[in-house]
N, C-alpha and C positions, 0 to 999 in steps of 0.2 A: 527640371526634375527628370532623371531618370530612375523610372521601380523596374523591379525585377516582376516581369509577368507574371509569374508563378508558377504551379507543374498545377494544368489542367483544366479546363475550362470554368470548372468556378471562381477558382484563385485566380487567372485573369480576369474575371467579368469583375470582381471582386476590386482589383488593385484600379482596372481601366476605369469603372464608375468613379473610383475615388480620386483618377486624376482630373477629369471632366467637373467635378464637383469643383475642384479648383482653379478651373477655366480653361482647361487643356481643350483644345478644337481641333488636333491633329496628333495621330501617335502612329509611332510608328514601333513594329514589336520585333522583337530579334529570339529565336529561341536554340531549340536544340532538337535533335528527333535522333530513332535509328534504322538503319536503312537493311533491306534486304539484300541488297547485291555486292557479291564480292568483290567487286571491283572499285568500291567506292571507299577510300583509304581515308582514315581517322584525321581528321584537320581538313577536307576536303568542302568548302564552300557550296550548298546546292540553292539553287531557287528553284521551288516548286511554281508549278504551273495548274496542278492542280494537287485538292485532299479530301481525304475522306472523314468525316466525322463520325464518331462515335461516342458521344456524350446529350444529354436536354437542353442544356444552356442554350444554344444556338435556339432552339421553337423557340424560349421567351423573348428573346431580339430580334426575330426574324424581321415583323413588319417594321423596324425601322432600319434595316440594312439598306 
C-alpha cells in the first residue's frame, strides 16, 4: 500500500493512523516542500537533517515518538 501523505499534518496523521490500522509497522513518507535559497534548482533531491514545525499534531503524538 502506498497513500499519498497528504498536505499537512493532519491529513498525514490522518492517512498514517489509517495504515497502521491495517497493520503497517513501518512507513516511510516522501513529500514535497519549498526552499528559500536560490541555488537550489527545481528537481533537486534534498534530505533534511533537521525541521521546524509549525502545526498541534505533533503534542498529541509526542509521548509516543
Amino acid at each position: 500500500m502506498f497513500p499519498h501523505p497528504g498536505l499537512g499534518g493532519p491529513s498525514a496523521t490522518k492517512n498514517l493512523e489509517k495504515v497502521i490500522a491495517l497493520g503497517c509497522h513501518k512507513c516511510v513518507a516522501c513529500g514535497g516542500a519549498g526552499v528559500l535559497e536560490r541555488d537550489i534548482q527545481l528537481g533537486y533531491i534534498i534530505i533534511p537533517i533537521s525541521a521546524i514545525r509549525d502545526e498541534g499534531i505533533v503534542d498529541v503524538y509526542r509521548k509516543y515518538l
